[in-house]
Structure formats: C-alpha cells, structure tokens
C-alpha positions in Angstrom: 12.1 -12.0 15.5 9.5 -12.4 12.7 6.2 -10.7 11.3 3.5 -11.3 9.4 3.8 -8.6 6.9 1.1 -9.3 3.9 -0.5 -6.5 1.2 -3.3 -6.3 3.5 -0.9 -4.8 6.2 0.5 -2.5 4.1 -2.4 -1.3 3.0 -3.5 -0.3 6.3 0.2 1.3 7.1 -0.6 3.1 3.9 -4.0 4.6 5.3 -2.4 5.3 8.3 0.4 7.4 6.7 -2.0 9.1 4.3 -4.2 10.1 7.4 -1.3 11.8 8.6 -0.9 14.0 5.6 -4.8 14.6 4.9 -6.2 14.2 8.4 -9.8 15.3 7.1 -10.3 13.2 4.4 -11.5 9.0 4.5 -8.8 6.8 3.6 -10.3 3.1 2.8 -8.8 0.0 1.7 -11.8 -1.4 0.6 -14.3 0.7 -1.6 -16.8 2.1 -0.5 -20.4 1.3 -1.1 -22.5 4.8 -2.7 -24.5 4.8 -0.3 -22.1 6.0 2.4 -19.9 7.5 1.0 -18.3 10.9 2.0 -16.0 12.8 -0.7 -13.1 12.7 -1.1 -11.7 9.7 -0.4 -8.4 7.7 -1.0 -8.9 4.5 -1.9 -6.2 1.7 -1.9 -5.3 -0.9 -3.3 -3.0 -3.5 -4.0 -1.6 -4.1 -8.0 0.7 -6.6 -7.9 3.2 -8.6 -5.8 6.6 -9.6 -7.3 9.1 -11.8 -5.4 12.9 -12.6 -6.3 15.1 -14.7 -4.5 18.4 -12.8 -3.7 21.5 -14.1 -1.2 21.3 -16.4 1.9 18.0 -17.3 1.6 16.8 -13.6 1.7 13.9 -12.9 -0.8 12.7 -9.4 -1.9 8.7 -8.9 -1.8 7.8 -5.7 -4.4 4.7 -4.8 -3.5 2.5 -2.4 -6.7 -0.1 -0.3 -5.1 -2.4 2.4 -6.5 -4.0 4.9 -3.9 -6.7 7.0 -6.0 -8.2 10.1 -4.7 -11.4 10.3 -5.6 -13.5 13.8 -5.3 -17.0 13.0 -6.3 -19.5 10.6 -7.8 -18.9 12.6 -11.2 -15.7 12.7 -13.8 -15.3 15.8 -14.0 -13.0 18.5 -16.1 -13.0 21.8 -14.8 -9.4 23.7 -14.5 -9.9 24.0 -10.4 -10.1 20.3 -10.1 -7.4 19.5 -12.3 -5.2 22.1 -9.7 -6.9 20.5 -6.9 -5.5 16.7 -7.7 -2.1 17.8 -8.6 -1.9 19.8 -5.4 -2.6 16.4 -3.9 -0.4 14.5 -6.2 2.6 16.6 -5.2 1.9 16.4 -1.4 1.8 12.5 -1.7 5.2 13.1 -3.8 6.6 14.9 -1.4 5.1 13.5 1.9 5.0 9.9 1.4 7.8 8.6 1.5 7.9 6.0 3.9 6.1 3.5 6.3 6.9 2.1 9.2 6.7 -1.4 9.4 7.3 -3.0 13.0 9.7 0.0 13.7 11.5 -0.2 10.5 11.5 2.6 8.0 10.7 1.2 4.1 10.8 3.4 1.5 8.5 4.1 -0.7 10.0 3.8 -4.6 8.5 4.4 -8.3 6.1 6.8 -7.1 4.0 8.6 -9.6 0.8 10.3 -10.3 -2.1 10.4 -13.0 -5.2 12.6 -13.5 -8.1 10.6 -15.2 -11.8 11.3 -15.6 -11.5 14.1 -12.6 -9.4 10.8 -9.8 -6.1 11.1 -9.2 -4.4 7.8 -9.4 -1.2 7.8 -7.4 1.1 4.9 -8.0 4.1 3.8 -5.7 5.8 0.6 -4.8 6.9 -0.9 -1.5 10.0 -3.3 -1.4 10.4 -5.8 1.6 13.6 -7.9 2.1 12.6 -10.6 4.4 14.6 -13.9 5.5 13.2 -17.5 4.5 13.1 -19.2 7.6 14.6 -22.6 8.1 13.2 -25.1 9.7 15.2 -27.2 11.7 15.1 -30.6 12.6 12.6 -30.9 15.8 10.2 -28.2 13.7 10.5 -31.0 10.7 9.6 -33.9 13.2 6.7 -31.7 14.4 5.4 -31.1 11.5 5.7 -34.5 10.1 3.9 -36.0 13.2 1.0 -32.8 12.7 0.5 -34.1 8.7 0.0 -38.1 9.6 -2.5 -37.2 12.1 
C-alpha cells in the first residue's frame, strides 16, 4: 500500500491536531491576508526537509516545522501575554505529540518553544520512514514506451 505523504499534508494533519487542542482558535497553513484576519491564530509552516537513506531501500524523510501563535497585529510586552504564550507553549508540549498519518501514529520529536516580539514560535520535527519503491520490469517497459511517445 502506498501514500502520497508531502509537507503540505502534514501541515494540514498539523492544523487538524492543533484544532483539537485549541478548538476556538484559526489554525492556517498559509498566512493570512490583514484584512481577514481573526486573532489568534497558529500559523504553520514548513522549515526544512532532510532525507537519509538508511537499510533496504528504506529512506527517512525529517520534516522541520514552525507553528507560531500569533495574538495580535502588535509585538507586544506585557507580563499577561508573556503567561498567556507559555501557557500555550506547554499545552502544545504536552498535547502534541503525534499525528496520524493514514492510520499510523508518528511522533512528534525536537519540540520546543520561543517567545519573540509578543508570537510564540513553536518548533517540532516530524520523521517519516518510507520504502523506495522498485520498479519492476513491465513498470520499466511502460515507462520507456510513455517517454518515446
């Protein structure tokens, strides 16, 4: 069985988890124009991708992501705000742990969070093992036949 599993995915997983935690706030993978916005909001985003080849053609896909948590239009500094994002900080520490990708639990490693300019930058990788899929013969014919034409 395979999947298409790309950042984009993952992203959207992400979302989907974080709703689950913080059902009242936005969670958007894309950001979101000033006009429409509503604070707060999490906002992710993809860092980085990193691939190693491991074993019997198994590879390992180390996804970087940052999900900030942004409370207004305005950094701001006040001691009730710096409380409010680490309140959310260790609830994503403690809550998100996991996705579930196509029914299969991936954890969630090298999580940690920041406070900068009144957003809270949480920062967390994803690590997929997936198989590199060998083409046999007839699939190599096919696709010979699908390039000369």
């Amino acid at each position: 069985m395979s999947y298409t599993i790309n950042g984009e995915t993952i992203k959207l997983l992400l979302c989907s988890e974080i709703a689950k935690i913080f059902p009242d706030v936005i969670c958007s993978k894309e950001k979101i124009g000033e006009d429409s916005v509503t604070y707060p909001y999490f906002l992710v985003t993809q860092q980085s991708i990193t691939k190693s080849e491991g074993r019997k053609n198994r590879w390992s896909l180390d996804y970087s992501f940052n999900i900030q948590y942004i409370i207004s239009s305005t950094p701001s500094s006040e001691g009730n705000l710096q409380e409010r994002l680490d309140g959310v900080g260790l609830k994503l520490l403690s809550e998100l742990n996991t996705i579930n990708i196509e029914g299969f639990e991936v954890g969630i490693t090298e999580a940690k969070y920041e406070k900068e300019d009144g957003i809270l930058n949480y920062f967390c990788n994803i690590i997929i093992q997936v198989t590199k899929e060998r083409l046999d013969a007839a699939k190599m014919q096919e696709l010979e036949l699908n390039i000369k034409l």
